[in-house]
Residue frames relative to the residue before (quaternion, step in Angstrom):
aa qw qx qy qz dx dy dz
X 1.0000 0.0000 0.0000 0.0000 0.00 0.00 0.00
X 0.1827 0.8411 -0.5090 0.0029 3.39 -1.18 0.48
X 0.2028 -0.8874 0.3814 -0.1612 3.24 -0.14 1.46
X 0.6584 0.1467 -0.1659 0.7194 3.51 1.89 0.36
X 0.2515 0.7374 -0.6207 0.0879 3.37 -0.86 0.66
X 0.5241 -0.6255 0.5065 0.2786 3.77 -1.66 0.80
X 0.1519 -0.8957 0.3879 0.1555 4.02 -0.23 0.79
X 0.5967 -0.6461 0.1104 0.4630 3.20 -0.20 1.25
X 0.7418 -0.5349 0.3650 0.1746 3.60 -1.53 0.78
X 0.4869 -0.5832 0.4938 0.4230 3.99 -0.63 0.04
X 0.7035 0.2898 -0.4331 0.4833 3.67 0.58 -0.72
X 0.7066 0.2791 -0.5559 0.3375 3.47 0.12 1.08
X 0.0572 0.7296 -0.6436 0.2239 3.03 0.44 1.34
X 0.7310 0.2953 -0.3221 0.5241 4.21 0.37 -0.67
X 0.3654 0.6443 -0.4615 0.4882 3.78 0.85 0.71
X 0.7759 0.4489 -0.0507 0.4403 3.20 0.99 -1.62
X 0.4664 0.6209 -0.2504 0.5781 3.12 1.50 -0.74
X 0.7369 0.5630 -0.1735 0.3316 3.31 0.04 -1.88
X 0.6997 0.4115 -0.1123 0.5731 3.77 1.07 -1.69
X 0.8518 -0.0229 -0.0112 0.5232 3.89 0.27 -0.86
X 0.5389 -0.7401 0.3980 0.0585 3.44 0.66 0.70
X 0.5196 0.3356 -0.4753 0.6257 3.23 1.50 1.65
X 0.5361 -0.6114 0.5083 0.2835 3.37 -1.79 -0.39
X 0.6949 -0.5379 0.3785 0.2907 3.32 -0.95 1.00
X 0.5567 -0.6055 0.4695 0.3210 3.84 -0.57 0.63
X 0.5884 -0.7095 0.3729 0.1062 3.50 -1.32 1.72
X 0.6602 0.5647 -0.1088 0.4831 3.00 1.54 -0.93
X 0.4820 -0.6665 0.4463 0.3526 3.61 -0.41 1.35
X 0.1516 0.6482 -0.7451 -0.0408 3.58 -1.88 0.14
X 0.6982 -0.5628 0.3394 0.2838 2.95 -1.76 1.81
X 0.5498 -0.6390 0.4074 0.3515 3.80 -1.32 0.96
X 0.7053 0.2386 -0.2014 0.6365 4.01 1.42 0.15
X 0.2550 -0.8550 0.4502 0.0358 3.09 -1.72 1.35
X 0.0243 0.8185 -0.5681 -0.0824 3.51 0.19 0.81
X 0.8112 -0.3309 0.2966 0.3800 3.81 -1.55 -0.11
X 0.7832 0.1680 -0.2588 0.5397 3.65 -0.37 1.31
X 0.2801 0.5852 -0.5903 0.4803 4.00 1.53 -0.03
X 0.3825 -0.3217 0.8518 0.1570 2.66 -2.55 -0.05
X 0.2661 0.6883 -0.6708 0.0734 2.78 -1.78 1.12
X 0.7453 -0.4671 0.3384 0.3344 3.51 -0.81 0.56
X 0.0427 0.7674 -0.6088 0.1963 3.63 0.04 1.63
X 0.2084 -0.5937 0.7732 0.0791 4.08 -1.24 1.02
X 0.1734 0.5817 -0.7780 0.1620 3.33 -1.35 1.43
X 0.4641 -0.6315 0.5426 0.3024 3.13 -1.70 0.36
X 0.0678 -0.8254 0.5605 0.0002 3.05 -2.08 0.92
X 0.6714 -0.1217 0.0510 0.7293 3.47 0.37 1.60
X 0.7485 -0.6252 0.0540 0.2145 2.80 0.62 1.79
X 0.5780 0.5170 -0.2108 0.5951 3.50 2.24 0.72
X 0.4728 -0.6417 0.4806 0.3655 3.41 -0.91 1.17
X 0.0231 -0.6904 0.7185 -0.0814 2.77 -1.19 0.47
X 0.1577 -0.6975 0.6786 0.1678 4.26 -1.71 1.19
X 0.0808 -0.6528 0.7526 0.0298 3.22 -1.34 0.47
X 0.5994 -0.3559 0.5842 0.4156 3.39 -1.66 0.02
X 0.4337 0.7380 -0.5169 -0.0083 3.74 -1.12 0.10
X 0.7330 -0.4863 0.3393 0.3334 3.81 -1.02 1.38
X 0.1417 -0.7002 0.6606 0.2308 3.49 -1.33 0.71
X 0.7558 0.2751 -0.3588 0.4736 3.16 -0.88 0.85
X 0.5066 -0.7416 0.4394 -0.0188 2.76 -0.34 2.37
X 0.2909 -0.8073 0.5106 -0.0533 3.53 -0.86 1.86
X 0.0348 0.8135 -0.5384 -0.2169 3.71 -0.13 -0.04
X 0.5485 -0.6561 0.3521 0.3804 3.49 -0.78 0.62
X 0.5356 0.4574 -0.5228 0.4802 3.71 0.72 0.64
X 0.7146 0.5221 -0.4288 0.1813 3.65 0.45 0.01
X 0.6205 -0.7080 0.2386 0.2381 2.59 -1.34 1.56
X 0.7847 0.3625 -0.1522 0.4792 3.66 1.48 -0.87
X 0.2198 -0.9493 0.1840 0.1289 3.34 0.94 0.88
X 0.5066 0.5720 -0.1669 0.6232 2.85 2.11 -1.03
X 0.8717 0.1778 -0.1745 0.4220 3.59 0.36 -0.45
X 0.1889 0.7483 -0.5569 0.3070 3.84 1.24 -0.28
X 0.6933 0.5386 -0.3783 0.2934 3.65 0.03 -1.78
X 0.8403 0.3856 -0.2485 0.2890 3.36 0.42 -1.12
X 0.6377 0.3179 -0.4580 0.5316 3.60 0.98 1.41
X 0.6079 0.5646 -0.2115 0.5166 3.63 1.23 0.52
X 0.6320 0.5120 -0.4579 0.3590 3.40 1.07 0.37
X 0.5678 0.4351 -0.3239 0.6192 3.60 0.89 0.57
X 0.0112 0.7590 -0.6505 0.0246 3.80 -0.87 0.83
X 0.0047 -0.8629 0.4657 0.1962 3.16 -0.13 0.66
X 0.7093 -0.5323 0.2704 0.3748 3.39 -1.55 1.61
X 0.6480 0.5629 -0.4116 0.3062 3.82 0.01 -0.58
X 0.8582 -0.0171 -0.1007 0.5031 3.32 0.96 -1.09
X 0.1475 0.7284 -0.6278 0.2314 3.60 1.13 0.75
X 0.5492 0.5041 -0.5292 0.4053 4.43 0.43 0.10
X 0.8659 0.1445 -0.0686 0.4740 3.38 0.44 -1.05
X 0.4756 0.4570 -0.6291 0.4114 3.97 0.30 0.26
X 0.6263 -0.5029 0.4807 0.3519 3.58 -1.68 1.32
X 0.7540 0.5162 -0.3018 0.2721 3.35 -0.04 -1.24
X 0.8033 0.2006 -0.0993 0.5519 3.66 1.22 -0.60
X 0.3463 0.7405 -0.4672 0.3368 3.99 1.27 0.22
X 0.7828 0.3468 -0.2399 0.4575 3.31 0.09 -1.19
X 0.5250 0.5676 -0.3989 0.4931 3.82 0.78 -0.37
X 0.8943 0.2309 -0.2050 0.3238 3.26 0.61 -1.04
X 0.2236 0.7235 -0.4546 0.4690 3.18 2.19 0.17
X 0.7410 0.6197 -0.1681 0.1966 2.98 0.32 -1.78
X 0.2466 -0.8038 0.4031 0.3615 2.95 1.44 -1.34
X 0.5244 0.6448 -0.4351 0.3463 3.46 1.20 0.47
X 0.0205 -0.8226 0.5229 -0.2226 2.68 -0.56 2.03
X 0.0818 -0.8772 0.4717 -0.0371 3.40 -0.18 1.89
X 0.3675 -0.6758 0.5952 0.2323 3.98 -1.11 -0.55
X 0.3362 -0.6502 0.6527 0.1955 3.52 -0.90 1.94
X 0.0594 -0.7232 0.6665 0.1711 4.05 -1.01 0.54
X 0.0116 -0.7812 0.5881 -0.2091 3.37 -0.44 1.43
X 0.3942 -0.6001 0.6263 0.3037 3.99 -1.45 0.89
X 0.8275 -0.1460 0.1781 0.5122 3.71 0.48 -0.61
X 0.1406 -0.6882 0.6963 0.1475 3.62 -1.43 0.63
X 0.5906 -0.6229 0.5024 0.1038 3.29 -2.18 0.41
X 0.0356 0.7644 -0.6410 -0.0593 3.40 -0.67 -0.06
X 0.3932 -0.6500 0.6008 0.2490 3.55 -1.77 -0.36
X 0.2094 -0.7818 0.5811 0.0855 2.93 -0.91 1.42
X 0.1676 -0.7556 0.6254 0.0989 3.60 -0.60 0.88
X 0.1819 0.8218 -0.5286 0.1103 4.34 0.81 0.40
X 0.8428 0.0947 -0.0508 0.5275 2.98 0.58 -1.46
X 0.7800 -0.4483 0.1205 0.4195 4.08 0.96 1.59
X 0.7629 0.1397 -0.2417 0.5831 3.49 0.60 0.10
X 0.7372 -0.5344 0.2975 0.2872 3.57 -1.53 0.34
X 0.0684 0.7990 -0.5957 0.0451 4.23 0.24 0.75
X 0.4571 -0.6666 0.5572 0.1904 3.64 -0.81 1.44
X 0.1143 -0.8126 0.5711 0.0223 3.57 -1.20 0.58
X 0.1776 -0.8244 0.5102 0.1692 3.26 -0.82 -0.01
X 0.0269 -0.7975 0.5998 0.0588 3.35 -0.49 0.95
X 0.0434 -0.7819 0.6201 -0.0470 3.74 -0.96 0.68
X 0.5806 -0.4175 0.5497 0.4318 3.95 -1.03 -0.14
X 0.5490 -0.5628 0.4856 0.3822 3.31 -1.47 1.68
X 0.5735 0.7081 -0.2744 0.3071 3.48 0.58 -1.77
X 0.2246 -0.7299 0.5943 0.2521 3.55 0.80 -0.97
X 0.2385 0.6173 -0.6218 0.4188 3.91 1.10 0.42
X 0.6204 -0.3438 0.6075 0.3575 3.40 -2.30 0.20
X 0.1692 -0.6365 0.6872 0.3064 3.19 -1.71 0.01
X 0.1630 -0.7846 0.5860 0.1199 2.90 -1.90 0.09
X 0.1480 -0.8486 0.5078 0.0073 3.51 -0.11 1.55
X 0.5885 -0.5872 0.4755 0.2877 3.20 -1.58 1.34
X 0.2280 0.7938 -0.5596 0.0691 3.65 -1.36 0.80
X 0.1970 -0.7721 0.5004 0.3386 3.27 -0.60 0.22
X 0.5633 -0.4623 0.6012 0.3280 3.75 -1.97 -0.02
X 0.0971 0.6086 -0.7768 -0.1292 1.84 -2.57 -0.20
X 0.0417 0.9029 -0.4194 0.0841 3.78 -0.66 1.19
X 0.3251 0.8275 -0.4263 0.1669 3.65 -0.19 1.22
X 0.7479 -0.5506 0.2477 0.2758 3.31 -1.07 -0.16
X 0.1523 -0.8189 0.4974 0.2425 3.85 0.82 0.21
X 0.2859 -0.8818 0.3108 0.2100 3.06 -0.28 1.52
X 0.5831 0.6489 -0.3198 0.3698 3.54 1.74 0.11
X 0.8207 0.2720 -0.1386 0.4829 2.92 1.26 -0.83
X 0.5011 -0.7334 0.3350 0.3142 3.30 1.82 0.10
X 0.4994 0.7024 -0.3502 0.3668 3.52 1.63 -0.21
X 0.1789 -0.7722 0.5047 0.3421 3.82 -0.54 0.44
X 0.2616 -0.7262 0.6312 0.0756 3.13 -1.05 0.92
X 0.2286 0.5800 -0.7771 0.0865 3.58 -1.32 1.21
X 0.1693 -0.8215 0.5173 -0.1698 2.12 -2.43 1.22
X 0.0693 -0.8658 0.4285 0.2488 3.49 0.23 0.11
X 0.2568 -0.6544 0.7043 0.0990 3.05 -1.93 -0.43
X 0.2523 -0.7093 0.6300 0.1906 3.94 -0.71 1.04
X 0.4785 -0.5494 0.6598 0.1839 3.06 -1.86 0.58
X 0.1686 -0.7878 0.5903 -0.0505 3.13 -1.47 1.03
X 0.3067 0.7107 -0.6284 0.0765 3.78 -1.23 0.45
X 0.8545 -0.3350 0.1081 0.3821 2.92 -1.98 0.57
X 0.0784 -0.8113 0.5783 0.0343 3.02 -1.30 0.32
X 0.1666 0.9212 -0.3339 0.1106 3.21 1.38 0.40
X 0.8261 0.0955 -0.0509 0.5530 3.48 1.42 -1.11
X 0.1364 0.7069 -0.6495 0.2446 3.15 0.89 1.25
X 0.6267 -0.4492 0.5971 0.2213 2.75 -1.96 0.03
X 0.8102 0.2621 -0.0548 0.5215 3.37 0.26 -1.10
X 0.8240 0.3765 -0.2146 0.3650 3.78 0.62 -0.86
X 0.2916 0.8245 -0.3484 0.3372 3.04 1.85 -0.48
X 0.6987 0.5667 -0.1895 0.3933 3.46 0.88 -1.99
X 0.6770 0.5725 -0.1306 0.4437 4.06 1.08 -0.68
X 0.7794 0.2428 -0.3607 0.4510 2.95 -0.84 1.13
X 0.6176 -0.4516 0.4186 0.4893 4.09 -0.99 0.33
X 0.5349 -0.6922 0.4454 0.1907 3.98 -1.10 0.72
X 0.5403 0.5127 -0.3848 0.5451 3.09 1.55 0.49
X 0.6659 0.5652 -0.1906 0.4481 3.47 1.24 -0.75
X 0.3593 -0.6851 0.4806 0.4131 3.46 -0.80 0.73
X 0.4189 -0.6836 0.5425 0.2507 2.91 -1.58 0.29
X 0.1446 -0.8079 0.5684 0.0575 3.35 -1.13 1.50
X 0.0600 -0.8036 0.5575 0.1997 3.49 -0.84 -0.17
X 0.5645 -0.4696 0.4546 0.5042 3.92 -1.28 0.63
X 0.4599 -0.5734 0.5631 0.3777 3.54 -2.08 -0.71
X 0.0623 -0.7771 0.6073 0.1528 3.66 -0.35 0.79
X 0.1600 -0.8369 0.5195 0.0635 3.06 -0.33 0.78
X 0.3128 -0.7118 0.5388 0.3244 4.37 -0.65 0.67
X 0.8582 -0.2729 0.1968 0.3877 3.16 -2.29 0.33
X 0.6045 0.6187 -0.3345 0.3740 3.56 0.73 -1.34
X 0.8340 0.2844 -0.1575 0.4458 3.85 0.31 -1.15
X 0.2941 0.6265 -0.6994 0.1784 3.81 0.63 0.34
X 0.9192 0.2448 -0.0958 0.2933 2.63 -0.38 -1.83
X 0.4604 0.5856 -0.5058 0.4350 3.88 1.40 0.66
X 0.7259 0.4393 -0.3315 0.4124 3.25 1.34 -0.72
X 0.3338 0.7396 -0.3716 0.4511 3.85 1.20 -0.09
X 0.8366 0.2909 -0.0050 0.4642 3.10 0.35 -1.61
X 0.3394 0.8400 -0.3962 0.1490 3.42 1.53 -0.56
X 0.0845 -0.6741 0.6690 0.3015 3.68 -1.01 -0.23
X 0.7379 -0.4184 0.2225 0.4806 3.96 -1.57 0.67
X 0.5963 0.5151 -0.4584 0.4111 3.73 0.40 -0.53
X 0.7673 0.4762 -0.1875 0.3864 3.32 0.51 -1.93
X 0.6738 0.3417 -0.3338 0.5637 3.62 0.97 -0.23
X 0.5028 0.5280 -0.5049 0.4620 3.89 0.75 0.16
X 0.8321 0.2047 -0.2330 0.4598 3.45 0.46 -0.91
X 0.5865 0.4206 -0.5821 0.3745 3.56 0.49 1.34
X 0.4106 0.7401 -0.4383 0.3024 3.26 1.21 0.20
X 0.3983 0.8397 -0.3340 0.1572 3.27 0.88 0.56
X 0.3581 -0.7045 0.3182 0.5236 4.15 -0.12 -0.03
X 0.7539 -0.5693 0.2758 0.1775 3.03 -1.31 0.05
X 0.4721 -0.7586 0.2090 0.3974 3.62 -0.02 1.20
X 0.6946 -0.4094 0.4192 0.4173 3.75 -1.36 0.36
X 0.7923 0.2271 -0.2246 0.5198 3.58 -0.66 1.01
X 0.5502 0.6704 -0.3685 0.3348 3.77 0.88 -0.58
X 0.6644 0.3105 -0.1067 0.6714 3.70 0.91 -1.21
X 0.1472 -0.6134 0.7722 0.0756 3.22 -1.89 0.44
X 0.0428 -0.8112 0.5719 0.1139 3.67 -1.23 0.07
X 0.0064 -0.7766 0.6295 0.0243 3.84 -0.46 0.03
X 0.4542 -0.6759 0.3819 0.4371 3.76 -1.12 0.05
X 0.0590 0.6075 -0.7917 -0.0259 4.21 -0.68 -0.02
X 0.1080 -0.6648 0.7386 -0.0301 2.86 -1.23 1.75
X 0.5607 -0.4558 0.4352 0.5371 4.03 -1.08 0.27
């Protein structure tokens, strides 16, 4: 699960460039992302990446509370992201996008009470976490709304993600996904993005503790 994360920086703007061959979004966003923020999201358009500003926590255009929906929808979790309403048609759809982010948080509950962490790529590279969309018009107010939503799965015997969440709780863990699968997962069809859903190898992630 992940429900706060830091979204990647302007000086990685030739990073962005470099991987999908556009430019990071003109418009400022806040240096942390919680449910309903804006943050830098690569989806395709007319068959090119393309970043835009775009809501965490994934909106469909039937909801009824639009402004707030997001903030139980930014986590889908792989098993049933086919058939829960909120995230079916996105993935029917095939609209498969990438959160770009310097690092995300979690709670560590080791030593009995909740300590924020940070977990980021050893490398210090951006990350980039499988997710799917969603983008329309609100027909009342006429505003387009897009949004996303990260994919999620077990995470029981990671290395690194294992450590997160309360010790009753399973342990889940976003998809970071390396250079090789952006732009397979963009373009993916439902199979081809099932089997990249996968955790991340031993050594890939780091973590340390960054309490508020």
């Amino acid at each position: 699960m992940c429900s706060n994360f830091q979204p990647i920086k302007n000086h990685h703007a030739n990073w962005v460039k470099q991987h999908f061959d556009c430019e990071l979004p003109k418009d400022e966003w806040r240096p942390e992302a919680y449910p309903t923020y804006p943050a830098p999201f690569v989806y395709l358009e007319n068959g090119h990446p393309k970043c835009d500003l775009a809501q965490f926590g994934l909106v469909p255009h039937w909801a009824t509370d639009k402004k707030k929906f997001g903030l139980k929808t930014y986590n889908a979790r792989s098993e049933t992201v086919h058939e829960k309403p909120s995230y079916r048609t996105a993935w029917r759809e095939r609209r498969f996008g990438l959160a770009l982010m310097e690092s995300f948080y979690e709670p560590n509950w080791e030593t009995g009470k909740s300590v924020r962490w940070r977990i980021k790529r050893s490398d210090d590279e951006p990350i980039a976490v499988a997710s799917i969309w969603e983008r329309f018009i609100d027909k009342e107010t006429g505003e387009i709304i897009f949004s996303f939503s990260m994919l999620t799965i077990n995470a029981d015997g990671h290395d690194i993600m294992k450590h997160f969440h309360k010790p009753e709780d399973e342990k889940r863990s976003i998809v970071v996904l390396n250079e090789a699968q952006y732009l397979p997962w963009l373009n993916a069809n439902q199979n081809e993005a099932k089997e990249m859903l996968q955790l991340s190898p031993e050594g890939f992630l780091v973590s340390e503790s960054a309490p508020r």
